[in-house]
C-alpha positions in Angstrom: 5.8 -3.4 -29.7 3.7 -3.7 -32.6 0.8 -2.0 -33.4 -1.8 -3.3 -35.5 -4.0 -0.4 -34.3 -6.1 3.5 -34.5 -2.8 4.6 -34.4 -0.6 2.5 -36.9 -3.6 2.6 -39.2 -3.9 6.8 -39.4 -0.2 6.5 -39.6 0.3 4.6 -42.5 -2.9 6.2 -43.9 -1.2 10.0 -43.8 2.3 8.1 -45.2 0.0 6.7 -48.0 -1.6 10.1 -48.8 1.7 12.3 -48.5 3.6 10.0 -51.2 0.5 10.1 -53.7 -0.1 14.0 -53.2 4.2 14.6 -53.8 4.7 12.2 -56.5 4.2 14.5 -59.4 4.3 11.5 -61.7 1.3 9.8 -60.5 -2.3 11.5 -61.8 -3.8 9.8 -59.3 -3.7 7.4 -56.8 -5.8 4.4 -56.6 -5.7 1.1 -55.0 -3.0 -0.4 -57.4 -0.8 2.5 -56.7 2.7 0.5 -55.9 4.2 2.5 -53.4 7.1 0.6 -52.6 8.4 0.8 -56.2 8.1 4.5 -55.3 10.0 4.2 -52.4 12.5 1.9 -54.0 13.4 4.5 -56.8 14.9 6.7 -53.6 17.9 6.0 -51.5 17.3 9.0 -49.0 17.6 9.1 -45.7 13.7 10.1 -44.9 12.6 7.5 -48.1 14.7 4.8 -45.9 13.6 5.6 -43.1 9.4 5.4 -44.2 10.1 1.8 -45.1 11.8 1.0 -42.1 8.8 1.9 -40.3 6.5 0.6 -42.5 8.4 -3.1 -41.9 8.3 -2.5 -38.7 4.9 -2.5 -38.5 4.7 -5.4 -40.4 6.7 -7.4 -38.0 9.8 -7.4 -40.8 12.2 -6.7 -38.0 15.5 -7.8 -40.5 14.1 -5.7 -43.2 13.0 -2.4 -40.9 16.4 -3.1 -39.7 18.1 -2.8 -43.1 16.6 0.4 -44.3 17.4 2.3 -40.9 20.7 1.5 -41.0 21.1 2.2 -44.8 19.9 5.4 -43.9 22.2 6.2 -41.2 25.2 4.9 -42.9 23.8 8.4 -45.0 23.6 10.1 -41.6 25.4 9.1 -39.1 23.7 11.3 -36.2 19.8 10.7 -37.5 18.1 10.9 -34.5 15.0 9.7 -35.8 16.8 7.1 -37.6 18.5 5.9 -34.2 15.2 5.7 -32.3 13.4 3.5 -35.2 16.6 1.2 -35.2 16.4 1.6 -31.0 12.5 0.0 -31.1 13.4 -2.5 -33.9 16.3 -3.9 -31.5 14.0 -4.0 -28.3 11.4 -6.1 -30.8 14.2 -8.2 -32.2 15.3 -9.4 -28.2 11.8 -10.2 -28.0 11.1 -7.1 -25.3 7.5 -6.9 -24.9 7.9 -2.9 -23.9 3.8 -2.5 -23.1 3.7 -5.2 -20.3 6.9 -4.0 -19.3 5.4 -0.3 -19.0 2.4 -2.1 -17.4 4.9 -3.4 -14.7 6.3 -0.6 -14.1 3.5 1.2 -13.6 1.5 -1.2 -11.5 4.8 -1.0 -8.8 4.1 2.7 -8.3 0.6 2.9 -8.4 -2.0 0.0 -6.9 -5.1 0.2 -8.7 -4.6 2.3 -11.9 -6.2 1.7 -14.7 -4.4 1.0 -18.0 -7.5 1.4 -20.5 -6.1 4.7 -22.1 -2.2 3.4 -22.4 -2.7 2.0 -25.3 -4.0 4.6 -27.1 -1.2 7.0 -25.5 1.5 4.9 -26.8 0.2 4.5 -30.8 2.3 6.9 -32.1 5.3 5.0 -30.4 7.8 6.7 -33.0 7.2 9.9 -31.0 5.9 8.9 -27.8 4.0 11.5 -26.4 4.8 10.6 -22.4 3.5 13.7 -20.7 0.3 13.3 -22.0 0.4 9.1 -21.1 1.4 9.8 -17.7 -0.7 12.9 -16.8 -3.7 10.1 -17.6 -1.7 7.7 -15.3 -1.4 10.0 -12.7 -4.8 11.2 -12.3 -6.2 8.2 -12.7 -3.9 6.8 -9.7 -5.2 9.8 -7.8 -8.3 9.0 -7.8 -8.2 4.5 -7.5 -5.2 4.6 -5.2 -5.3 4.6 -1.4 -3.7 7.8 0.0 -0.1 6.7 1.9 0.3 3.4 -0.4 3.3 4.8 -2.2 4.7 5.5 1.4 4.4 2.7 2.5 5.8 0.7 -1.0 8.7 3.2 -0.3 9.3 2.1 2.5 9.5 -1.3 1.7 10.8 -1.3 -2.2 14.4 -3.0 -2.8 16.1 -3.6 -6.1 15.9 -7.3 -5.8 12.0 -7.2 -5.0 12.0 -5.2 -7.6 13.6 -7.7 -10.2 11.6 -10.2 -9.0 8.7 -8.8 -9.9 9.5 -8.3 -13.9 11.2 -11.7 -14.1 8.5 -13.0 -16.2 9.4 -10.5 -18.8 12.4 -12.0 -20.1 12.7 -15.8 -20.6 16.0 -17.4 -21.5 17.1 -20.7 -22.9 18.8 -23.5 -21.4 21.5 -22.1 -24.1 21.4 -18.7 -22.9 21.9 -19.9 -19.2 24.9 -22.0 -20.4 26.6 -19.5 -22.3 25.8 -16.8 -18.8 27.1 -19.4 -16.3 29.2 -22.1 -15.6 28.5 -25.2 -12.7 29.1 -24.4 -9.3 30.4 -27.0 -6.8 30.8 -27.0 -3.1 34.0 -27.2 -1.4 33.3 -29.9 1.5 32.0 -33.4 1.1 29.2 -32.3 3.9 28.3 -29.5 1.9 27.9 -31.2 -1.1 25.7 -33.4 0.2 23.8 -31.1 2.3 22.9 -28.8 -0.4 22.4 -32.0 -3.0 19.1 -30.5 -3.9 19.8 -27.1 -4.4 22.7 -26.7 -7.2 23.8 -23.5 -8.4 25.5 -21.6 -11.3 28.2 -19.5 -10.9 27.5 -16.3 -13.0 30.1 -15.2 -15.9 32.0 -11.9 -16.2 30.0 -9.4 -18.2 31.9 -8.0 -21.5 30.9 -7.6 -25.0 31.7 -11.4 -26.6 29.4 -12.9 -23.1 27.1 -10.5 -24.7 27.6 -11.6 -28.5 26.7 -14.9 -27.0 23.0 -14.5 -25.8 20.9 -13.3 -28.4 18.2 -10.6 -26.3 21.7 -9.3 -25.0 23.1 -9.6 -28.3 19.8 -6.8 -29.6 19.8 -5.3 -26.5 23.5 -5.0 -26.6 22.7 -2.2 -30.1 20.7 0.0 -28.3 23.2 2.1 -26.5 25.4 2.3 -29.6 22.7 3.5 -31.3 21.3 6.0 -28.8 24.1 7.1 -26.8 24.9 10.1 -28.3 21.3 11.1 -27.6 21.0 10.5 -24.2 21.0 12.8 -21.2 24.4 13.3 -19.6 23.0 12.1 -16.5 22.0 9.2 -17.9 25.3 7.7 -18.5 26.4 5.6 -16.0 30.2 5.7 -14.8 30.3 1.9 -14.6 29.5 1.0 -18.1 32.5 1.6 -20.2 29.3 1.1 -23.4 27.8 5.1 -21.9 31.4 7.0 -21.6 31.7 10.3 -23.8 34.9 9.2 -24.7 33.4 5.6 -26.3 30.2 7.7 -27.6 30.3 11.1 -27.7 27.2 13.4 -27.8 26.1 14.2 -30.6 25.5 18.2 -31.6 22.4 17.4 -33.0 21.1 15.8 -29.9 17.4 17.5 -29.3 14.8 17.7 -26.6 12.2 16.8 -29.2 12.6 13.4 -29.1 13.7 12.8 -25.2 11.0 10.6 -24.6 11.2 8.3 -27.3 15.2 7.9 -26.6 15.0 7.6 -22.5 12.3 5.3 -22.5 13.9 3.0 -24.9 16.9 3.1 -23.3 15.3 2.3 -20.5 13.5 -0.8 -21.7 16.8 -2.0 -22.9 18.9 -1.8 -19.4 16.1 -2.8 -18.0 16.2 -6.7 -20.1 19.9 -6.6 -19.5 19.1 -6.5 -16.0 16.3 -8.9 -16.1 18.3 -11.7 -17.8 21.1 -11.2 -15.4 18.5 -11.9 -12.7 18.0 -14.7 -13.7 21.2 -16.3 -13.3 21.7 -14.3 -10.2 18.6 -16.3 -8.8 19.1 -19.4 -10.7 16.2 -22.0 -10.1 15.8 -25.6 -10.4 14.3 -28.6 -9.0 12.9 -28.2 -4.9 13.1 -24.5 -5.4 11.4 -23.9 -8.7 9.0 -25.8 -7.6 8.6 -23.7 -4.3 9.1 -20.2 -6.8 11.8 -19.7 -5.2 16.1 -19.4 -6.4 18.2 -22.4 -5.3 20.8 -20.1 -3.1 17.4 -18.7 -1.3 16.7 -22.8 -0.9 19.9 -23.9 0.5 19.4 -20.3 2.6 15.9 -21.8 3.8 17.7 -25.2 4.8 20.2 -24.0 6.7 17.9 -21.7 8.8 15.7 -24.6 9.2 18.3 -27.2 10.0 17.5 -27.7 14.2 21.1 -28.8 14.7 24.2 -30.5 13.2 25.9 -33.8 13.9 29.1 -32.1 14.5 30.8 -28.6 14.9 33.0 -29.9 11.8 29.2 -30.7 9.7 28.2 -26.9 10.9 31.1 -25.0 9.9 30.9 -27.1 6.3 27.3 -26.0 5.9 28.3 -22.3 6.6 31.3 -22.2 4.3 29.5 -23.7 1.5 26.9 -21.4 2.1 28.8 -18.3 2.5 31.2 -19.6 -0.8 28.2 -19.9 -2.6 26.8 -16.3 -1.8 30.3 -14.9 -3.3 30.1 -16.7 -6.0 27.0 -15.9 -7.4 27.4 -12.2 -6.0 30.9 -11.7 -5.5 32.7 -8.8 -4.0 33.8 -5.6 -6.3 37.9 -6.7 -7.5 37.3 -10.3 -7.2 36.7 -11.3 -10.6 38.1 -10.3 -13.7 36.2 -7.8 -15.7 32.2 -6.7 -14.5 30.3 -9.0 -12.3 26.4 -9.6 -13.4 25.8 -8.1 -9.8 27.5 -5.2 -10.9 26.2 -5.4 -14.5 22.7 -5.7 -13.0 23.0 -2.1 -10.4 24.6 -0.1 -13.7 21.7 -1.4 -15.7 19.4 -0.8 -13.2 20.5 2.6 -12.4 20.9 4.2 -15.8 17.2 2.7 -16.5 16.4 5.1 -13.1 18.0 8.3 -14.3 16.3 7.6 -17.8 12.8 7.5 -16.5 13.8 10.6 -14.6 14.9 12.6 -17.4 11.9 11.8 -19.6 10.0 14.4 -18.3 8.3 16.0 -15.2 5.3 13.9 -15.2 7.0 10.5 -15.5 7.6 9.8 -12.0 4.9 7.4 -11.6 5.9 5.0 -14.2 9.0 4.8 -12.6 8.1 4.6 -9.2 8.9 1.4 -8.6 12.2 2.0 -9.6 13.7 4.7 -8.4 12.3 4.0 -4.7 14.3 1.0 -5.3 17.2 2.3 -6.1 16.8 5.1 -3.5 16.6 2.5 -0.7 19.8 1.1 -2.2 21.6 4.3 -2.0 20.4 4.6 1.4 22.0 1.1 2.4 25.2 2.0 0.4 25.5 5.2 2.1 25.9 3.6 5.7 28.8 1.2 4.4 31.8 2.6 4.8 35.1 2.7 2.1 35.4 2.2 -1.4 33.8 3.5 -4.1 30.3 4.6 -4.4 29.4 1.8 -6.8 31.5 -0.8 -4.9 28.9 0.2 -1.8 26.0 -0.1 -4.1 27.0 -3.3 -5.0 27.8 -4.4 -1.6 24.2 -3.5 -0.7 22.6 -5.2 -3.7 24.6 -8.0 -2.4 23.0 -7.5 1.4 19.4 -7.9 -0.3 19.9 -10.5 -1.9 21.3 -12.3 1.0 19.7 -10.4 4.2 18.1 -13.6 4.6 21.2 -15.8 5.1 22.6 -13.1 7.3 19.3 -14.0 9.9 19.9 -17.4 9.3 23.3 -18.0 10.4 23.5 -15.3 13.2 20.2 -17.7 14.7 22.5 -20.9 14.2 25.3 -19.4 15.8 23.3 -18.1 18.9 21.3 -21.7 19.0 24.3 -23.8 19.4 26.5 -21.4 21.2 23.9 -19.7 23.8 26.9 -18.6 25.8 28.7 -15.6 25.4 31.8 -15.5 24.0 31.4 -19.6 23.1 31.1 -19.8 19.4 34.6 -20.8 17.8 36.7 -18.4 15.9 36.0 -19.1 12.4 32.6 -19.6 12.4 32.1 -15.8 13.7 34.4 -15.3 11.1 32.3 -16.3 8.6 29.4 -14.4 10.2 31.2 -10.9 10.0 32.5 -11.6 6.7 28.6 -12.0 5.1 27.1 -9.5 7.6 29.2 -7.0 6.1 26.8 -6.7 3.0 23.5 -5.5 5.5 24.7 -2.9 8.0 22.8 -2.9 11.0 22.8 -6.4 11.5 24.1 -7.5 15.3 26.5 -10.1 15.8 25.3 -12.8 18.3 26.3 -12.6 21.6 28.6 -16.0 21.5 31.2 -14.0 18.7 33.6 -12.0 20.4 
């Protein structure tokens, strides 16, 4: 985020006037004073620090970089030094964090007006959040129909949620490569059925997948640099990167700086999540030309498919269909090491209790997310067995693929109007992808 602004102009303006007034060398200070041979004739921590910002606002991202972490190879637990280092890493992945806070705030509240963000979030070093969303909020109050975040409530799931911040994070045909690898279908009918519509299969989620992509590879710093700093219940149990025993908390963790810290951390999971999304909904010829992810096309065909030339051609397309679901979100235990589905919910989730920890007044921004995540929760709840984040993921799963859960129970009941008449395996199949989205009736023609 940087800002060439009011605020980044006072800023450097009081920096300027502070190192003229304390350097007792200088009789004055004029235009030709050279403060960065002043700055360069001291090592400290705070001295380090000042020029990291000052390159920061610059757009030096290396060089910011470079003095912050000269300085907390000084200091180890620099809290101010971790959040400069936290904001030059979002900048370095390419994180635009004001039209991500934009986003955010425009899925909890329709209507508000942004005018005065930008002025709230000048002094980004130490961002004042009570006072940016008080302006938020009462601005909402007044522009937003009364019942509208009900109703989004009631309606809100992660995925929709995802969807709309995909435009926030773009990656390369590189980055997709190194996140996925070709997926191909297991009958000859499915092959050709679903010619249009290929699909990736997503790669386990540890730190050398991460090492490979380069906005994971920034975003990747972020909790090693702010971990210790966080809120306990910020960490989240699935990400061995938030454990105490990894990253301990610090003793010099404050509440001065919570906002600063939670709302970069949450800017961070929230990329990670983003570019996961986008291999979760790969897209690519038909469909990204219809805005839409291939699985969700091949999902579309087989709904709109009237019949099939054989009971053979039918079970094809449904196994290929259902294979293809698992693969691209597959079941908690079936892969070794995390699953982006999984990655994606941790990410997701610790970007929820971050927003939620900020402060009181924050809810608004994070609206969008945390009714969500709440809806997820709510899903989870009603599955039954296994962990609470294998239900979670099991539900994020059912969003995803609610869709192909309609579509086959209405091919099943089409060709097999009797009850008790479908075969077998094909119910099979049914109860083995209806298991992701509880509430969903069998058709009458599975026994």
């Amino acid at each position: 985020m940087r800002n060439f602004n009011r605020g980044s102009r006072m800023g450097a303006a009081m920096r300027w006037i502070t190192a003229c007034s304390t350097a007792i060398v200088l009789t004055s200070c004029g235009p030709d004073t050279n403060l960065t041979q002043i700055w360069a004739d001291d090592d400290g921590v705070d001295s380090l620090l000042v020029r990291a910002r000052a390159a920061y606002d610059r757009g030096s991202f290396s060089d910011a970089a470079g003095f912050a972490q000269k300085a907390l190879k000084q200091d180890r637990e620099n809290e101010s030094g971790a959040i400069i280092l936290g904001y030059i890493s979002l900048a370095q992945g390419g994180m635009d964090s004001f039209s991500l806070l934009k986003k955010l705030i425009s899925l909890g509240s329709t209507g508000t007006n942004l005018a005065a963000v930008p002025e709230k979030l000048t002094g980004h070093w130490e961002v004042d959040l009570d006072l940016m969303s008080d302006a938020i909020a009462k601005d909402a109050a007044m522009s937003q129909p009364r019942g509208s975040a009900e109703a989004m409530a009631a309606t809100s799931t992660l995925a929709s949620t995802l969807d709309a911040l995909s435009d926030l994070v773009a990656l390369s045909d590189a980055d997709k490569g190194a996140l996925s690898s070709a997926y191909t279908d297991a009958t000859a009918y499915g092959k050709s059925f679903y010619a249009d519509y290929p699909l990736v299969e997503p790669q386990p989620v540890n730190e050398s997948l991460r090492a490979s992509v380069p906005l994971l590879s920034y975003l990747n710093q972020v909790p090693a640099y702010l971990c210790g700093f966080i809120e306990d219940s910020v960490r989240d149990v699935d990400d061995p990167r938030d454990s105490t025993t990894t990253c301990p908390t610090s003793d010099r963790r404050s509440s001065k700086r919570k906002g600063s810290i939670h709302l970069i951390w949450a800017f961070s999971h929230i990329g990670e999540a983003l570019a996961f999304q986008s291999i979760l909904n790969y897209s690519s010829g038909v469909s990204a030309a219809a805005g839409t992810s291939n699985l969700q096309g091949r999902v579309t065909l087989y709904k709109e498919k009237s019949s099939f030339p054989s009971l053979s051609n039918m079970i094809d397309a449904s196994t290929d269909l259902i294979d293809s679901i698992d693969t691209v979100f597959p079941s908690p235990g079936t892969i070794d090491g995390i699953s982006q589905l999984l990655a994606t919910l941790s990410a997701m989730n610790s970007a929820s209790q971050a927003f939620a920890t900020m402060s009181s007044s924050t809810g608004d921004i994070s609206k969008g997310i945390s009714t969500s995540m709440t809806a997820l929760k709510t899903t989870a709840g009603a599955i039954s067995g296994g962990s609470d984040s294998a239900k979670q993921q099991s539900a994020l799963k059912g969003q995803f693929t609610s869709s192909a859960v309609t579509a086959l129970s209405a091919q099943i009941a089409a060709q097999y109007p009797g009850a008790g008449t479908a075969p077998a395996d094909l119910c099979a199949q049914f109860t083995a992808l209806a298991a992701n989205t509880p509430g969903v009736s069998k058709p009458a023609s599975c026994p």
